[in-house]
C-alpha positions in Angstrom: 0.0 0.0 0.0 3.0 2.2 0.6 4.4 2.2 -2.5 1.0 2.6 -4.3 0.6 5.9 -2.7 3.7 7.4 -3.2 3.6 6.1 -7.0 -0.6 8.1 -7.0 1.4 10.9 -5.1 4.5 11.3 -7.7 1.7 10.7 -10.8 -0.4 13.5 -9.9 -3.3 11.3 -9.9 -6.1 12.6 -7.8 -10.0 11.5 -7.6 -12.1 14.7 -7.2 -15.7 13.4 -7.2 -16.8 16.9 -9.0 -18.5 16.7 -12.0 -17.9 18.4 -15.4 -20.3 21.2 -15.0 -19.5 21.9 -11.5 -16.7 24.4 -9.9 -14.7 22.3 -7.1 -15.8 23.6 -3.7 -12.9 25.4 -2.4 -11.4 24.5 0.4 -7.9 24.6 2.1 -5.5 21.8 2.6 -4.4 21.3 6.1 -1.0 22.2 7.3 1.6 19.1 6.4 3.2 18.1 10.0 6.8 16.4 10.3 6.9 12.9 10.2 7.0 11.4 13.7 10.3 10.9 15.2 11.2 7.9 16.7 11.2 7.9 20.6 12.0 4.7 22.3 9.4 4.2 25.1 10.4 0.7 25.9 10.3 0.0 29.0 13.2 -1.9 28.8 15.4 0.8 26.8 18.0 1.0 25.3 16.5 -1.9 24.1 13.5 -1.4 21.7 11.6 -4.8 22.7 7.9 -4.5 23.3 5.8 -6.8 25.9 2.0 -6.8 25.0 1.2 -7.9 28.7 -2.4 -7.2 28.4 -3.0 -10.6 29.9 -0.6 -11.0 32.4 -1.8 -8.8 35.2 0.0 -8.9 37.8 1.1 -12.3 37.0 4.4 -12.8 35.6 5.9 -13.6 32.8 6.4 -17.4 32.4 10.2 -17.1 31.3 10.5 -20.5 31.8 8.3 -21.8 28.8 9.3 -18.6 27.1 13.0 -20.0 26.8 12.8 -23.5 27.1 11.7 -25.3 23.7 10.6 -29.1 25.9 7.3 -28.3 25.4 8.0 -28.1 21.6 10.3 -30.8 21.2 7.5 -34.1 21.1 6.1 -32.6 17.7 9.0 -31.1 16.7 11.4 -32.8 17.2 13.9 -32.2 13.7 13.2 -28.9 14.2 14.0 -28.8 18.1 17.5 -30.5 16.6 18.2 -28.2 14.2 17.9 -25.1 16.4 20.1 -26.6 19.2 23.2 -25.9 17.9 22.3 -23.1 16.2 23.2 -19.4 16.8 19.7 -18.1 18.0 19.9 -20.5 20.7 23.5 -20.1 21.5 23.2 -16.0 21.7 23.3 -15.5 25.7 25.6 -16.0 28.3 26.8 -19.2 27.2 28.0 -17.9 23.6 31.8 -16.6 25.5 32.5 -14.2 22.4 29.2 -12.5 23.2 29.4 -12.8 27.3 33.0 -10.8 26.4 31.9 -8.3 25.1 28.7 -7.1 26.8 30.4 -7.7 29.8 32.7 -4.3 28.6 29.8 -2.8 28.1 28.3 -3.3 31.5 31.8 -2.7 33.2 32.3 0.5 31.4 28.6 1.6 30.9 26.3 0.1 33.7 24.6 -3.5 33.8 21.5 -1.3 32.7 23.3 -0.5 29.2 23.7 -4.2 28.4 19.6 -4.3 28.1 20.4 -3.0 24.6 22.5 -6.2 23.8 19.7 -8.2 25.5 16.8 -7.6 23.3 18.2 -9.7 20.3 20.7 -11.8 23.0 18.9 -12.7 26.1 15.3 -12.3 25.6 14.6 -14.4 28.4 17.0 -12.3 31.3 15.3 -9.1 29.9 11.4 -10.4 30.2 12.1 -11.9 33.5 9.4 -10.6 36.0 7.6 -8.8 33.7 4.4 -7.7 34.5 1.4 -6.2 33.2 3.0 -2.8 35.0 6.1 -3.4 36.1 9.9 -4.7 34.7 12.6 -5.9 36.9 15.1 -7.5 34.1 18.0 -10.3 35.3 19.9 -8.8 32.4 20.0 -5.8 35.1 21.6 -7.9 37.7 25.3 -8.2 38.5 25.3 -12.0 38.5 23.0 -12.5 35.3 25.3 -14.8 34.0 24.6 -17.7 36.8 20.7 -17.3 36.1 18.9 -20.6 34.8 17.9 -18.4 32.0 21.3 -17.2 30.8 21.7 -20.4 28.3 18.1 -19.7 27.1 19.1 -17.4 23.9 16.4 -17.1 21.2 14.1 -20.1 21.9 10.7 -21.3 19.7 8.1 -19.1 22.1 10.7 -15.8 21.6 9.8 -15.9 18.2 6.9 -17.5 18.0 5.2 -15.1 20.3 6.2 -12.1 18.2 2.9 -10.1 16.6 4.8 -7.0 15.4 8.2 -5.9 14.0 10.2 -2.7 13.8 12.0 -2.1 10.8 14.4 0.6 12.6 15.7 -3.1 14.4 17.2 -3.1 17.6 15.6 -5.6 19.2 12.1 -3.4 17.7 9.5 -6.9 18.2 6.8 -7.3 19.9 5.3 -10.0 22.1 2.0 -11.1 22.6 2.4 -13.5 25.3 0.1 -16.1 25.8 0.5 -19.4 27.7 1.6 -22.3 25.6 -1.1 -25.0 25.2 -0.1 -28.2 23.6 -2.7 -28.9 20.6 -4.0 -32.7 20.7 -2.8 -33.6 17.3 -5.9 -35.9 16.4 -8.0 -32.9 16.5 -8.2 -30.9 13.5 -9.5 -27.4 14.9 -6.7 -27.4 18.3 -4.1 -28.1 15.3 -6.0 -25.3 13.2 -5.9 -22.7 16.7 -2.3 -23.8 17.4 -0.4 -22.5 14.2 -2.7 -19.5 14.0 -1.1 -18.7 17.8 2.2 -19.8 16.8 2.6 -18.0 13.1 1.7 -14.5 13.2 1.6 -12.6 10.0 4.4 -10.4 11.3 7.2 -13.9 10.9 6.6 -13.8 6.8 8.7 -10.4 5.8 11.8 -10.1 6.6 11.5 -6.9 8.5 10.8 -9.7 11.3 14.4 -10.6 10.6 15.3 -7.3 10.4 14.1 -6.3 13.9 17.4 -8.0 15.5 19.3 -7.9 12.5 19.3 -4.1 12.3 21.2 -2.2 14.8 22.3 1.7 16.1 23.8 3.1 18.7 22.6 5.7 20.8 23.7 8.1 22.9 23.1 5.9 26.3 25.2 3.0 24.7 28.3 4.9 23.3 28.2 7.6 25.4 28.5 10.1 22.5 25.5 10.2 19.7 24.1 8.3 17.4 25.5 5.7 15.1 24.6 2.8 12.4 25.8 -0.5 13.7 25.0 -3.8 12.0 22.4 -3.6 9.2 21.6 -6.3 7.0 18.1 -4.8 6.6 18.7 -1.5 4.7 20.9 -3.3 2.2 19.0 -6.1 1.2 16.0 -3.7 1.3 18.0 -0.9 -1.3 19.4 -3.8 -3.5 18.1 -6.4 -5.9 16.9 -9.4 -3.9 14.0 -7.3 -1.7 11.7 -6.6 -4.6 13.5 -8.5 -7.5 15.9 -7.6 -10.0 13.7 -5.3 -12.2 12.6 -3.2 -9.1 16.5 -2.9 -7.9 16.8 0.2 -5.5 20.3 0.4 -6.1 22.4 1.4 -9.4 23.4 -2.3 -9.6 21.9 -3.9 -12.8 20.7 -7.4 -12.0 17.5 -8.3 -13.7 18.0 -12.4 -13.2 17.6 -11.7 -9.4 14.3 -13.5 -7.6 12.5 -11.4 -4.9 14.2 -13.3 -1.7 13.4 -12.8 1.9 16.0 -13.3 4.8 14.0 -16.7 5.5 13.9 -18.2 1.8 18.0 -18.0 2.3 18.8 -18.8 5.9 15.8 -21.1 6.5 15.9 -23.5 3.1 14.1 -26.6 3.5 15.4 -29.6 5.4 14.8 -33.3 4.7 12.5 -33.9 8.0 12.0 -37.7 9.7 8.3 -39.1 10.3 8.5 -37.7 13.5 8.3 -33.9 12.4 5.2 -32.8 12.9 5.3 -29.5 10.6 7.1 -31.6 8.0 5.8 -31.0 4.3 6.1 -32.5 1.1 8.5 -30.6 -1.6 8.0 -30.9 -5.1 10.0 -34.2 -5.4 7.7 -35.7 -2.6 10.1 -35.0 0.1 9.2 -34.7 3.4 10.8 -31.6 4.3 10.4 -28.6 6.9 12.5 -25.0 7.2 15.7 -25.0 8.4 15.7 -23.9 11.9 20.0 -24.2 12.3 20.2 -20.9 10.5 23.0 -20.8 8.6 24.9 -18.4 7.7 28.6 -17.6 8.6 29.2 -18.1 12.5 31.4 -21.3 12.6 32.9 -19.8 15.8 29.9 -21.4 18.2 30.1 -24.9 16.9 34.1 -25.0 17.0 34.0 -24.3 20.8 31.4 -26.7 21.6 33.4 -29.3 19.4 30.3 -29.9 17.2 31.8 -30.8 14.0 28.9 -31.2 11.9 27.3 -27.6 12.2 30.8 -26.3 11.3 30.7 -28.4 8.2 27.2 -27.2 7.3 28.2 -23.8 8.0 30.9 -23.7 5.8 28.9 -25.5 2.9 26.4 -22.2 3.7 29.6 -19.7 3.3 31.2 -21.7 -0.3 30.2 -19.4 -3.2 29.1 -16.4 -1.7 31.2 -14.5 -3.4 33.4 -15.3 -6.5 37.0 -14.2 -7.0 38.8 -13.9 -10.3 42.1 -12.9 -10.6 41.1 -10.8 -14.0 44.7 -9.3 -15.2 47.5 -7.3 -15.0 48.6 -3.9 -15.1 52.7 -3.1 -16.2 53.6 -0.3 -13.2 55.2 1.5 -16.3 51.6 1.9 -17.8 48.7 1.3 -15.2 46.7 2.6 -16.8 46.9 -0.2 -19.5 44.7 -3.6 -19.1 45.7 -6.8 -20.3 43.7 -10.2 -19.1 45.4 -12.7 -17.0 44.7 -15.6 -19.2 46.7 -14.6 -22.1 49.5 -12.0 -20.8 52.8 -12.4 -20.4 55.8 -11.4 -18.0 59.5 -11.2 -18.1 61.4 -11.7 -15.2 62.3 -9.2 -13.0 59.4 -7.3 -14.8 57.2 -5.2 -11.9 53.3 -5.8 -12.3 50.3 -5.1 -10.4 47.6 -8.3 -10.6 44.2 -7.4 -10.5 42.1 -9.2 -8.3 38.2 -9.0 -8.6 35.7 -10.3 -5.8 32.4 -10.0 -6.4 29.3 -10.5 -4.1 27.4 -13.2 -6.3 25.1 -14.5 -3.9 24.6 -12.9 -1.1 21.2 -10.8 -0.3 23.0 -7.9 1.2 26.8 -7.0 1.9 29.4 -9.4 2.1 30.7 -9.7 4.8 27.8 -9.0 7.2 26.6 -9.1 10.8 29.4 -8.0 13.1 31.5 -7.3 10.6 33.7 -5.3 13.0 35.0 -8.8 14.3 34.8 -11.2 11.1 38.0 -11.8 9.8 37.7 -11.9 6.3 40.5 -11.4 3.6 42.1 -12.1 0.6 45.0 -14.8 0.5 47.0 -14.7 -2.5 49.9 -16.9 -3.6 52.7 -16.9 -6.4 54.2 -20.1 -7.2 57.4 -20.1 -9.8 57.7 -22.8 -12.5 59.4 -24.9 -9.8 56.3 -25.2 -7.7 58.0 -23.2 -5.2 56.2 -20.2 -3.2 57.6 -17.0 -4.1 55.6 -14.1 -2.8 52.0 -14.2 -0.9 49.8 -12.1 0.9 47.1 -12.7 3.6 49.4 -15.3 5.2 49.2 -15.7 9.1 51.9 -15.9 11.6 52.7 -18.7 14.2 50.1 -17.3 16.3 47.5 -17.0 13.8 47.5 -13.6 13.5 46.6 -12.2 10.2 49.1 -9.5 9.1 48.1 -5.7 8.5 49.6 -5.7 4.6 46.3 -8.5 4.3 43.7 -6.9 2.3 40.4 -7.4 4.8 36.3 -7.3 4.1 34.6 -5.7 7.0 34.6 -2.3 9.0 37.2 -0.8 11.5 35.2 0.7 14.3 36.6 3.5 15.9 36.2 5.0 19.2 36.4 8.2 20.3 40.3 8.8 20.6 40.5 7.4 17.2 41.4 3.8 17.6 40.5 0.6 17.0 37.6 -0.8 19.0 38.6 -4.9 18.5 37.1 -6.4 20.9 33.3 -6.5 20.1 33.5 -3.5 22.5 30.1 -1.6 21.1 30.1 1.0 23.8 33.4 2.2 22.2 31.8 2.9 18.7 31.7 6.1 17.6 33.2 6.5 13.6 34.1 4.0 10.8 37.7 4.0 9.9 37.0 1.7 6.8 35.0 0.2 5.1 35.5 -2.7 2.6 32.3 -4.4 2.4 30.6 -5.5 -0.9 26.8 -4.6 -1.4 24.7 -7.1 -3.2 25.8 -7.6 -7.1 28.7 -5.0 -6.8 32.3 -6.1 -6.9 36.0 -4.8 -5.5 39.3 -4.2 -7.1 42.0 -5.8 -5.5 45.8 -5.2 -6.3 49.0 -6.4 -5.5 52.7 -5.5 -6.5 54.4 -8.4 -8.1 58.6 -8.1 -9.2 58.0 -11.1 -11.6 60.8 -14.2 -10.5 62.9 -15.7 -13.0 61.7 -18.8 -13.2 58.7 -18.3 -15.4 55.9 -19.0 -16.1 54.1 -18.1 -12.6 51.1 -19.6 -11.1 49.1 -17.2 -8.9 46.0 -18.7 -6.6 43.1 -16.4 -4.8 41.4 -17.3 -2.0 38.3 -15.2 0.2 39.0 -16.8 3.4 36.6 -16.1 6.3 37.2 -16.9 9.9 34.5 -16.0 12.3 36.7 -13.6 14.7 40.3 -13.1 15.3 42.8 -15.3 16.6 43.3 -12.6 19.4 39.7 -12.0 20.2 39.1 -15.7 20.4 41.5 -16.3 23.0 39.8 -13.5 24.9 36.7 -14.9 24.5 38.3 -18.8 25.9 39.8 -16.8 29.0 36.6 -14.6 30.2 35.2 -15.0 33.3 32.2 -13.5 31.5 30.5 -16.1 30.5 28.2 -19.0 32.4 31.0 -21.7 32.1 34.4 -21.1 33.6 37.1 -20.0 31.3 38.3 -22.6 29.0 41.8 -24.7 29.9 43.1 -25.1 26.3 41.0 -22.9 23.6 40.2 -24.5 20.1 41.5 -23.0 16.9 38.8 -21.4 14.9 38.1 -22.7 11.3 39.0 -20.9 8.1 36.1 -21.1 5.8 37.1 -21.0 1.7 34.6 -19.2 0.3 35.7 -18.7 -3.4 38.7 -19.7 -5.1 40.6 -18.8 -8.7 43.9 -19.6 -10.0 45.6 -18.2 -13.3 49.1 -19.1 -15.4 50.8 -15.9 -16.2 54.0 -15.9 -18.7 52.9 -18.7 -21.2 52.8 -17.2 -24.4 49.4 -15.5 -25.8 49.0 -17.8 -28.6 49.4 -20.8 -25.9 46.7 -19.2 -23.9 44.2 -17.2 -25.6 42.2 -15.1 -23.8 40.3 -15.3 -20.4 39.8 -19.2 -19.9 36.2 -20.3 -20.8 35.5 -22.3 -17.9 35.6 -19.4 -15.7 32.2 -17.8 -17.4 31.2 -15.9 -19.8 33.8 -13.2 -20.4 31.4 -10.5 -21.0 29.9 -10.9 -17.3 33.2 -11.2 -16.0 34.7 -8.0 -17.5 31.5 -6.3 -16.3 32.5 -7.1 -13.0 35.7 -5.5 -13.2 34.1 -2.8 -14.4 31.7 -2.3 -11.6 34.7 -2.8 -8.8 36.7 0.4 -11.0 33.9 2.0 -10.7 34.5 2.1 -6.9 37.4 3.5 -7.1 38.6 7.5 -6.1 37.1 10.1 -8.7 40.4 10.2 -10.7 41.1 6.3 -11.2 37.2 6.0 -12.6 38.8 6.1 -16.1 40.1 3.0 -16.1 37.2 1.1 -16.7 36.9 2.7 -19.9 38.2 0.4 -21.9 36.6 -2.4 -19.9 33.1 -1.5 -20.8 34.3 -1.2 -24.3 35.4 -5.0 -25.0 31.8 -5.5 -22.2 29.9 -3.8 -24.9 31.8 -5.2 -27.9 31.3 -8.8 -26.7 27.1 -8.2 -25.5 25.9 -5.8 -27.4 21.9 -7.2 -26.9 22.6 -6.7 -22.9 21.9 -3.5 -21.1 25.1 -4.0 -18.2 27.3 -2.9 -19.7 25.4 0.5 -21.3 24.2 1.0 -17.6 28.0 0.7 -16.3 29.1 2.4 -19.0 26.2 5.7 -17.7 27.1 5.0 -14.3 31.5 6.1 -15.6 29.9 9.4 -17.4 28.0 10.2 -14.3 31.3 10.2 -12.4 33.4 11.7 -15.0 30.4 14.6 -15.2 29.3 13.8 -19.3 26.3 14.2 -18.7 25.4 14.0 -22.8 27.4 11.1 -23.4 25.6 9.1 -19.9 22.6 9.6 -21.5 23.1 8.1 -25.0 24.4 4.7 -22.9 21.3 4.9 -20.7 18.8 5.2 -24.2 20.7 2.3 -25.7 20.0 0.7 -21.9 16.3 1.8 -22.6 16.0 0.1 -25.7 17.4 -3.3 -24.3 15.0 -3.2 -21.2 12.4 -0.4 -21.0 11.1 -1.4 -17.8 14.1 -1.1 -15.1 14.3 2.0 -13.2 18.0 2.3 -13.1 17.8 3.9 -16.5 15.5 6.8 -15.1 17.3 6.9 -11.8 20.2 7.2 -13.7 19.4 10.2 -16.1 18.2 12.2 -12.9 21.2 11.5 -10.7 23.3 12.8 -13.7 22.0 15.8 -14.0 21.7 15.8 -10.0 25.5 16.0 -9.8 26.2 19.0 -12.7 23.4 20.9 -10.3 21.2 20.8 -13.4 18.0 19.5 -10.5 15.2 21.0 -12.6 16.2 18.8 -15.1 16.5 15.8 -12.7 12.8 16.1 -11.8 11.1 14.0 -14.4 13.3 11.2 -14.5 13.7 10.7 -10.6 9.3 11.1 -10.9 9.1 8.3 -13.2 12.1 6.1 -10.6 10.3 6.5 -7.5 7.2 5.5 -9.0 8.8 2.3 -10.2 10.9 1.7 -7.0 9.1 3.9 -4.4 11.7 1.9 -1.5 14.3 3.6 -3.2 15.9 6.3 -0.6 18.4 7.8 -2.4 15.9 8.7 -5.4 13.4 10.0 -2.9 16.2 12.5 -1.6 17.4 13.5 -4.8 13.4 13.7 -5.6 12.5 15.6 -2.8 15.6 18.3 -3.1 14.7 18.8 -7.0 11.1 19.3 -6.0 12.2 22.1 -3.6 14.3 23.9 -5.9 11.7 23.9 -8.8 9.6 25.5 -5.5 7.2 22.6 -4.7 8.1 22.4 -0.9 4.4 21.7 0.1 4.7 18.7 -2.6 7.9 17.5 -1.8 7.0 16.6 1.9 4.9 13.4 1.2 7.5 12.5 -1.0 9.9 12.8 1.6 7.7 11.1 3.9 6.9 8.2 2.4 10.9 8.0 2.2 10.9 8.1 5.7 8.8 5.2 6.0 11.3 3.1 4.8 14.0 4.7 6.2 12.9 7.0 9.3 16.5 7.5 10.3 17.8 9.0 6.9 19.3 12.3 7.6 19.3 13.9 4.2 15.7 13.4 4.7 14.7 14.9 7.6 17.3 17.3 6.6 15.1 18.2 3.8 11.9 18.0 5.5 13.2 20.3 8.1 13.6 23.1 5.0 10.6 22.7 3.7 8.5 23.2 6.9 10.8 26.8 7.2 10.0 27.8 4.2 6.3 27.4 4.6 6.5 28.6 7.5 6.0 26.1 9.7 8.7 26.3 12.4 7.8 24.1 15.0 7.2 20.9 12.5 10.6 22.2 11.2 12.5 21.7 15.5 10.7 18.3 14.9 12.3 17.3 11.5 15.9 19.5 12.6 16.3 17.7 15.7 15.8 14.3 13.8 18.4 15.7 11.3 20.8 16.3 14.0 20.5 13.4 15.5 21.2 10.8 12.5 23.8 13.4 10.9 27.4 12.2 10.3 29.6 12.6 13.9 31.7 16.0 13.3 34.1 14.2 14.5 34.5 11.5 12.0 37.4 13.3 9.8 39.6 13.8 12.5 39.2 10.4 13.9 39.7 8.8 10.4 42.9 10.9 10.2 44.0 9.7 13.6 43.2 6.5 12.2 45.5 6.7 8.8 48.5 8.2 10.9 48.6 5.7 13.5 46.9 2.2 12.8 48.6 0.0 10.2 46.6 -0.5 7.0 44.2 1.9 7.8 45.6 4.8 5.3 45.6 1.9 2.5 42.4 0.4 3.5 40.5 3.8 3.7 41.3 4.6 -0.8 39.0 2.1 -2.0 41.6 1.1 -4.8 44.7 0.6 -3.4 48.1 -1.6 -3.7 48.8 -4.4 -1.4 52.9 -5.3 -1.3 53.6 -8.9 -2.1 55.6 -10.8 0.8 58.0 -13.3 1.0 57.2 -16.4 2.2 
């Protein structure tokens, strides 16, 4: 419905109810007011977490069944399995990296602080003795790790009992408590009445997902202002999966891409046993029910409870995520100057860079994810001689396990408010990203290293993404805390090292040996593409190299619209404005229906401040992708300018639905209130502004950062040159 009114709203289309021969009656449109900020009135803030307790009274809440899944298990008993080992139920006390670091939080910020971590974490500790009128949380207490609750995590009646779910995350649910009754399973209706209790309506989107899986800071948690933490919400939501390719928020051309929801990825069926109640037949005649392990990328939990098998699964879950290509080379006498791996050739002694492209193939939002502050994720790469031998590597560890700063890394340094790095899970000490290396869905990274080419010729060069849950350093902080409900650990496993893509390449055989890019890798069109797309995120003045790129990506598919639409996307950046558009009406042509084209053609005029231009097109992307935020923005600014403030608040609004905490937004919505006049809805939309805004201190911390913390200088240019080691 949301997106249908703001699509009637940009059309113009209005139903009067006057007829032909009639004058309209005048009357006057009420005064617009700001759009609502968001207060938490939890009582259990910082948390977000709602209690309906409308039938509890004075009673209680009955923690007990809420967190203990017995009652569950004689009907569901494959699904009981599954979710043991799983990370939902291994989220509280018991989980020793998470016991570490809210412990700093309640050492450095009050046991009462650590209520934020327990609304997705320990559901159980922060409901306990709950009443109708009254909260008394364990999660409060000093010894909150001995409770009988502390090992409950996320159990079946935690989710189940959830009727409501903020998008704006932080543990933003609701629950509707009502006392579990087992259904007789030989009667029809108790079955009927016992899903309807257990499956609200609110468990299909993935904004139920997103309720925990969506994160900021605040001002009571940090101790200095708001901050985005972990999000995997907002960038599935702006990219290709959430709607499908076709209705792709972001300027990343995928049309192949299936709407997919958080649950059609981590929940994929299971083969189930007769004794699963919930089990259903699949298309093959299967008996199969949803996943309840989780999977995704944590093989940290199941390594330190020695359970093999869940580590196996979850590094199936992480293989292909991403794919890595090691796509050519550029001569440091000429970098500007492309040649592809598969047929170039080196002389020894010869100094090359080797470009490295990782792309995000199949994964619904960034890659990495979660806390990406403390996954270890990098790029291992390794020349071998013609003797076999290893001659120069990167991303190597040490004897301690430590991965070395020259390692290029996916994820984001968290800084805190001194400028450096916050390692330990430590969220209290978050104030300012020092980096950020993530991937977004369908985009792509450059990755380069300096090679002096050995004599003995020809070279063979392997790529590897490697992830590992957490640090070698942080894991052994986690094995020693006293944090946690067990005692600290006598001998502390080694975490696994997950492979998620893998590519290798000959360089120095001769071209007519070789040939071109080899076949087997894919179609070289899409591959080239890629490339292009991880250029494309490099610093304004390196932009030009994937000129040529999307030449040959042109050359080789004319009848696709990629690599036109990459091709707009470099003329945006390089401010050719005429030339973007003739790539974008060749687009057209090839696919008349995606909005990028549009969205395109208005952010290209956006950025030569040419906005009254920009106002048609960004109409006609909004209406096709109203969950689009950054068109909305760009909407409601051109809107302004051409003098339609009263017109560009709805607009702005229904951005706001998707994402209330969008400063350039309320930002906007703020000037429009001033100038019509308006100025208390205009405090309202300011002091929203003010709070989501950027941290004035975020420059100087970043410089801090880049003087003082190795890697964080090369880390911080999104195209940058990684130095080759010895082994």
């Amino acid at each position: 419905m949301r997106a249908v009114a703001i699509a009637l709203l940009i059309s113009g289309v209005a139903a009067c109810g006057t007829r032909a021969n009639k004058q309209p009656p005048v009357s006057i449109a009420p005064a617009p007011t700001a759009f609502a900020p968001l207060v938490n009135t939890s009582p259990f803030a910082p948390a977000f977490t709602r209690l309906d307790a409308t039938a509890l009274g004075a009673e209680k809440l009955d923690t007990g069944s809420l967190g203990d899944p017995i009652q569950c298990v004689g009907c569901h008993a494959d699904v009981a399995a599954q979710w043991e080992p799983s990370a939902h139920h291994n989220s509280s006390f018991s989980n020793r990296f998470y016991a570490l670091a809210v412990d700093l939080t309640r050492k450095h910020r009050g046991n009462k602080v650590s209520r934020w971590c327990g609304g997705c974490h320990d559901p159980s500790l922060l409901l306990a003795n709950a009443t109708g009128s009254s909260v008394d949380p364990i999660i409060d207490r000093d010894d909150a790790k001995l409770s009988p609750r502390a090992g409950d995590g996320i159990a079946c009646l935690v989710c189940h009992s959830v009727t409501d779910a903020a998008r704006t995350g932080g543990g933003g649910y609701l629950i509707k408590w009502r006392p579990f009754r087992e259904p007789d399973t030989k009667d029809p209706k108790q079955v009927a009445e016992h899903k309807l209790a257990m499956k609200a309506p609110a468990m299909k989107g993935a904004d139920f997902c997103g309720s925990c899986h969506k994160v900021s800071l605040h001002e009571d948690v940090n101790g200095k202002r708001w901050l985005r933490g972990q999000n995997d919400f907002d960038p599935w939501e702006q990219g290709p999966y959430a709607f499908g390719g076709q209705k792709n928020a972001s300027p990343i051309y995928a049309p192949e891409v299936e709407p997919k929801r958080c649950q059609d990825c981590h929940m994929k069926p299971e083969l189930a046993s007769d004794k699963e109640l919930a089990a259903k037949l699949d298309a093959a005649g299967h008996k199969v029910v949803k996943s309840h392990r989780f999977l995704a990328a944590n093989t940290a939990l199941a390594a330190f409870s020695g359970d093999h098998e869940t580590v196996a699964l979850q590094k199936s879950a992480l293989a292909g995520a991403v794919r890595v290509d090691v796509v050519g080379i550029r001569r440091m006498a000429s970098m500007h100057t492309f040649e592809d791996a598969g047929s170039a050739s080196v002389a020894a002694g010869e100094q090359v860079a080797i470009d490295v492209v990782v792309e995000n193939t199949n994964v619904g939002h960034k890659f990495p994810t979660g806390t990406v502050d403390s996954n270890e994720v990098w790029l291992a790469l390794d020349v071998y001689d013609s003797k076999g031998a290893l001659v120069a590597r990167s991303g190597a560890l040490d004897a301690s396990g430590n991965l070395g700063s020259e390692a290029h890394r996916f994820g984001v340094l968290q800084l805190d408010g001194t400028g450096k790095p916050a390692l330990l899970r430590d969220a209290h000490r978050f104030v300012a990203p020092g980096w950020d290396t993530t991937i977004g869905p369908k985009d792509a990274r450059v990755v380069r290293f300096a090679l002096t080419a050995p004599s003995a010729l020809p070279l063979r060069i392997s790529a590897r993404v490697l992830y590992r849950k957490f640090s070698a350093a942080y894991a052994l902080a986690a094995c020693k805390t006293d944090a946690a409900s067990a005692p600290p650990m006598t001998k502390c496993p080694e975490l696994p090292i997950a492979e998620v893509a893998r590519d290798e390449v000959t360089l120095g055989v001769a071209p007519e040996v070789r040939g071109g890019l080899a076949a087997e890798k894919g179609e070289r069109w899409r591959r080239l593409d890629a490339y292009a797309r991880g250029l494309l995120n490099a610093l304004q003045e390196e932009v030009g190299d994937a000129d040529p790129i999307l030449a040959e990506v042109i050359k080789l598919a004319p009848d696709k619209a990629h690599g036109f639409i990459d091709l707009a996307r470099l003329r945006i950046r390089q401010g050719r404005t005429a030339d973007a558009d003739r790539a974008l009406d060749l687009a057209a042509k090839l696919d008349p229906v995606t909005a990028i084209v549009p969205d395109l053609r208005g952010v290209a005029r956006y950025e030569v401040y040419r906005l009254a231009e920009a106002l048609e097109p960004l109409k006609v992307a909004v209406a096709r992708t109203p969950h689009n935020v950054h068109a909305v923005e760009l909407l409601g600014e051109a809107m302004q300018l051409a003098g339609d403030d009263r017109g560009s608040i709805p607009i702005l609004q229904a951005g706001l639905f998707f994402d209330p905490e969008s400063a350039q937004l309320r930002h906007l919505e703020a000037l429009a209130f001033d100038k019509l006049g308006l100025p208390a809805e205009a405090d309202i939309a300011r002091a929203a502004y003010l709070r989501y805004r950027r941290d004035d201190d975020t420059p100087k911390l970043r410089t801090i950062c880049k003087a003082t913390v190795p890697g964080c200088n090369r880390e911080a240019n999104p195209l940058h040159l990684h130095d080759l080691e010895a082994p």
